[in-house]
N, C-alpha and C positions, 0 to 999 in steps of 0.2 A: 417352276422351280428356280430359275435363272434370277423373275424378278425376286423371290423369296431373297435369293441369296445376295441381290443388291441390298436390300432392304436391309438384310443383317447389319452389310461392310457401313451402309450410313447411319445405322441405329450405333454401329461401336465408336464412328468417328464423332460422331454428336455427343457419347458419354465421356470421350478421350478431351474433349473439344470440355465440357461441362467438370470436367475434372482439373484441368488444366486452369480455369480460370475460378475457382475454386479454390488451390492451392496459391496462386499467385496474386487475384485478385485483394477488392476489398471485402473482409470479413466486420463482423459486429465487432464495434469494441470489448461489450461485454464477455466478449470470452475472453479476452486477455485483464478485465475489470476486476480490480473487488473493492470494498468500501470498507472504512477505518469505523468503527462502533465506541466511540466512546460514549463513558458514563457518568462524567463531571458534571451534571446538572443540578440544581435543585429540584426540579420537576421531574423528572425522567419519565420516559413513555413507558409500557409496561414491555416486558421482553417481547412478548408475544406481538404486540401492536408492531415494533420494531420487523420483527421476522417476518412479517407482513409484508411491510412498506418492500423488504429486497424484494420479497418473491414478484409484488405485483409491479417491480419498476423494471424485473430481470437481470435482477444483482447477483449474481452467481455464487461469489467469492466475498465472504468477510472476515479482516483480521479482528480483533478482540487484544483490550489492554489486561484480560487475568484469564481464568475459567470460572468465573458466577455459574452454581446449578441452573438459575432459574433463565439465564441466556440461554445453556447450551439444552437445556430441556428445552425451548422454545425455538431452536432451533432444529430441532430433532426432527427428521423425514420430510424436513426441505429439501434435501439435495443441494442444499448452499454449502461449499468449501467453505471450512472455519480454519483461522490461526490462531488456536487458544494461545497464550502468556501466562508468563512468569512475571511477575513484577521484581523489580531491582532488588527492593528489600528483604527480598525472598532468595538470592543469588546465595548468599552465604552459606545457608542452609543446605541447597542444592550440591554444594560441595562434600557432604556426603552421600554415600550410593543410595545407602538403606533409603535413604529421606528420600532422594531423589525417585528409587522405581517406587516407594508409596504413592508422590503424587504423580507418575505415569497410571499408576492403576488406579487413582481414585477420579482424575480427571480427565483420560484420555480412553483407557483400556474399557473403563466400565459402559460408556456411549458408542463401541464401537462391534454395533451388532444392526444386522437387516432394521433396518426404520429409526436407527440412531442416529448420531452427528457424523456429518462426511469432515473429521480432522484431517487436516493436511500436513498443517505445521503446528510445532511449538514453537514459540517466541520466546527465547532464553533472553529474559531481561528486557529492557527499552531504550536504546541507545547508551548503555552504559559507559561508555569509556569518553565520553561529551566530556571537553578542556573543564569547563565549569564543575564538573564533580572531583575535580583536583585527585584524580587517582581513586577515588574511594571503593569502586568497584574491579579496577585492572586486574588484581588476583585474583577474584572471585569468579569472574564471566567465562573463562575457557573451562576448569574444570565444571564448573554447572553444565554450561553444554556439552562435554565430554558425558558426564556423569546421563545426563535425559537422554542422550543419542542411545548408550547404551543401552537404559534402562528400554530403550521401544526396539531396539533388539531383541534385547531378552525376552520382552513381552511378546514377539513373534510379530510387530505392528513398523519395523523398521526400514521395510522396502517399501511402504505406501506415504511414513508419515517420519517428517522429515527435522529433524529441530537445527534449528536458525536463529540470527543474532542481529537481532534492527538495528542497526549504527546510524549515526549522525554522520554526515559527508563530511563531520569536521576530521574526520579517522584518517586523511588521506587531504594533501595539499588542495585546493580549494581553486577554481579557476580566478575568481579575486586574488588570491596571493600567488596563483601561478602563472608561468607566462604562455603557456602555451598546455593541451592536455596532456599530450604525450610524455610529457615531463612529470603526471603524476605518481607518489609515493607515500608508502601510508606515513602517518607521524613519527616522529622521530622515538618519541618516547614509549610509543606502544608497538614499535614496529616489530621486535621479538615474538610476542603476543599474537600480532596479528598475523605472522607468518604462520603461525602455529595453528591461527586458527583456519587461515584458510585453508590449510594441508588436512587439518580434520575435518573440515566440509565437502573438500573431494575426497575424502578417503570413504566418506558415506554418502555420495552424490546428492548431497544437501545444498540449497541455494545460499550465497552470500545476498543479504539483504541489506539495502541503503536505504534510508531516506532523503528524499532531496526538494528545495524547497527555492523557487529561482525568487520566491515573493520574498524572502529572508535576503537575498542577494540583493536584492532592493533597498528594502528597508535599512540597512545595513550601513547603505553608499549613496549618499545624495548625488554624488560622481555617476554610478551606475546609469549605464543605457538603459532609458526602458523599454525601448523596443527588442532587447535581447533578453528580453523574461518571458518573452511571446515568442509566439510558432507563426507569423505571419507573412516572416519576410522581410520586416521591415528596418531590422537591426545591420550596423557597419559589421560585415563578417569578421572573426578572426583567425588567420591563416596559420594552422600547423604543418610545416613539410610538408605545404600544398594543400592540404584539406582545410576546406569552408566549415568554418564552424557559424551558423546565424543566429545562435541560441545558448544559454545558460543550462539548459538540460542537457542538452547533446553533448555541453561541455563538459560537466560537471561530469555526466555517467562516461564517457568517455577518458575522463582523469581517474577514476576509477579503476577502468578494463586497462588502461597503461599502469595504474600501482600494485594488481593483480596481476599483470605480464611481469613485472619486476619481479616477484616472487615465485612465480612458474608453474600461474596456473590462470591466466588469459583467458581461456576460453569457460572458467568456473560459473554456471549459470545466474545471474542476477534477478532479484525482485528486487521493487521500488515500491518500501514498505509504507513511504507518505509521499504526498505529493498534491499540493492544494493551492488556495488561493483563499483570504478572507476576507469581509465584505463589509467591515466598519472598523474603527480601530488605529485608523492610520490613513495617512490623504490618500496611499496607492490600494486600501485596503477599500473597495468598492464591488458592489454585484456586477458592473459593467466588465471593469478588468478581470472578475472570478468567469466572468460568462466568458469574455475571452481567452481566457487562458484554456478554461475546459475545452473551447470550440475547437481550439488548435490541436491541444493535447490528444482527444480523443477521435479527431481526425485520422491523426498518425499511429495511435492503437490500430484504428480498425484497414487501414494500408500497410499494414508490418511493416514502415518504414526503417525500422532501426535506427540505431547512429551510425557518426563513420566508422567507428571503428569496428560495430557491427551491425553490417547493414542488412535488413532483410530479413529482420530477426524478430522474433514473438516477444513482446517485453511483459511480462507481468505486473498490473500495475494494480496500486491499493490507494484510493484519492483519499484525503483527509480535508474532510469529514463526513459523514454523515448528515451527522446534529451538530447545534450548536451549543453549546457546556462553557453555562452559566456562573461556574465556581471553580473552572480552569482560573490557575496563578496567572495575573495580570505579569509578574515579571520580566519574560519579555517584553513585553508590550501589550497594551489593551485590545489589539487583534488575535490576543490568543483565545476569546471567547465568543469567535464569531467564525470558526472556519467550515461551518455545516454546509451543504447546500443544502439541505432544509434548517426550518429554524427550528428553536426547543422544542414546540406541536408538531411537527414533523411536516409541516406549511412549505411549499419550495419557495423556492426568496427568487427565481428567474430560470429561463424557456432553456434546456439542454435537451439534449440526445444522446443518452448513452450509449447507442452503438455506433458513435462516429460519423451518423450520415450526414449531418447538419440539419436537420430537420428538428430546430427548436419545438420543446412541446415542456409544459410544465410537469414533473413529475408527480406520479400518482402516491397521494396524502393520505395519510391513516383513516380508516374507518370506521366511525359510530364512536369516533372519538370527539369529546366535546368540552370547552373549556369557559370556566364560569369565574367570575369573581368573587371574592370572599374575604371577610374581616377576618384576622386571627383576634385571641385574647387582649392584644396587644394594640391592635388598630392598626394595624401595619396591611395597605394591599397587598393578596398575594393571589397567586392563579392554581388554579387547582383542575384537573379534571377527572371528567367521569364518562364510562363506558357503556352505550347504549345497549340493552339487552342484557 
């Protein structure tokens, strides 16, 4: 009985011991992962090929630029977290109720039954309040998401699924035009706005969501460090009241968590609703530098490294892209049609690990999918595919 009861006291220190490094340890990136779905291609894979590729790569989480039936059908009894959207042009509309709970129930309510779509969030809008839209959206984005929050109250679906507003980090001083993070604060001109809005996302414990983009911080500043768009180390730090910054994310999300303490709500939870690297398009836009950046990146996912300003912290993060979208606006730059880490065919372009181990492996590519060449009417090459079976 004695040795019994040794036996017990090391079986509890072993599960205390296996708990403890469990919680503290490294975990998969993939739970803290999800992947951006867009649809700008000429080709496009079919929903269902897509919903595939997450399951068998172990992509948990995917945000979505609308709610297409034929997506969130095809994602239906994955168990893959979805952030259906709103598209911008749709914000106005949204500012009435009536409109607003129709499409909670036509796009949310009605997938949200035993073997449905696991909805997480709505996405009110797509960086709407971006300097480049000269205001066009500023009124319209709070009541929309005031209006959807409520309607998934009403609908009884408001403690599971959460509506949220992708902003461009341009919302908030910029670690390029700022000197330091601690000094960040959102714009000048939306600051009203955004006070407002982040009091209504704590008031419904809904995340504030960025995008952030250190390959744009690049591109941007020929001046730019490039070693401080990487997680390796290699960049001249810079020093806020003591704290190392070695990196352009850490900064960036950390100018942030200081323009959200400005307004007195610090601690309001964050996703980082993009976040990529593109791979032609521009001399820094390379697979080598996308493979680096992931390397880093999804390192520090699966070590909850945090930032400094919060360190030790679970970061939700959504990489952009998936695919690569062939009839995205060159406007920015001709890197905006190459951000996939697979290409148009769903092909990986280079070796990742998405749960952070480093253990490069090329990702697992659609299947019995097959792509053939073809004249149209016109004589123009074009590619076309077909589905085996």
């Amino acid at each position: 009985m004695a040795d019994l009861a040794v036996l017990r006291g090391w079986l509890c220190v072993l599960v205390a011991m296996a708990a403890a490094v469990s919680s503290s340890g490294v975990v998969p990136a993939t739970e803290a992962l999800g992947m951006n779905w867009g649809t700008q291609a000429s080709h496009p894979l079919p929903p269902k090929v897509v919903a595939q590729v997450l399951t068998d790569n172990g992509i948990k989480k995917v945000k979505l630029f609308d709610a297409d039936q034929d997506t969130l059908s095809a994602l239906a009894g994955t168990g893959v977290e979805v952030m259906v959207a709103i598209p911008n042009v749709m914000l106005d509309v949204m500012t009435n109720y009536d409109t607003a709970r129709e499409w909670v129930r036509r796009n949310v309510s009605r997938y949200n039954f035993d073997g449905g779509v696991t909805i997480k969030y709505v996405a009110v809008g797509n960086e709407p309040f971006l300097a480049t839209y000269n205001g066009t959206f500023d009124k319209v984005t709070l009541p929309a998401l005031q209006n959807i929050q409520n309607a998934l109250n009403d609908a009884g679906l408001g403690d599971s699924i959460k509506a949220t507003v992708p902003l461009n980090a341009d919302v908030y001083n910029s670690p390029e035009s700022n000197p330091v993070p601690s000094a960040g604060r959102f714009r000048a001109d939306i600051a009203d706005t955004m006070t407002q809005m982040v009091q209504f996302l704590s008031n419904n414990s809904a995340p504030f969501t960025v995008n952030i983009y250190p390959f744009i911080s690049l591109f941007l500043n020929d001046d730019f460090p490039v070693d401080f768009a990487f997680f390796d180390g290699g960049a001249t730090p810079v020093v806020d009241n003591g704290v190392s910054y070695n990196n352009v994310f850490d900064a960036n999300f950390d100018t942030l968590v200081a323009a959200l303490k400005a307004v007195g709500h610090g601690d309001i939870p964050i996703i980082v609703g993009e976040v990529g690297w593109p791979t032609d398009g521009d001399k820094h836009a390379t697979a080598a530098y996308a493979q680096r950046f992931y390397n880093g990146l999804l390192k520090r996912l699966a070590a909850n490294v945090g930032t400094p300003l919060r360190p030790g912290q679970y970061i939700e993060v959504y990489l952009f892209g998936l695919l690569d979208e062939d009839i995205k606006s060159v406007a920015p730059g001709n890197f905006e049609r190459h951000w996939g880490i697979l290409r148009f065919d769903g092909q990986p372009k280079y070796p990742v690990d998405l749960t952070g181990q480093g253990q490069n492996t090329m990702l697992v590519p659609p299947k019995d999918v097959h792509w053939v060449n073809s004249f149209t009417q016109a004589f123009d090459l074009k590619w076309r595919y077909y589905i085996s079976g």
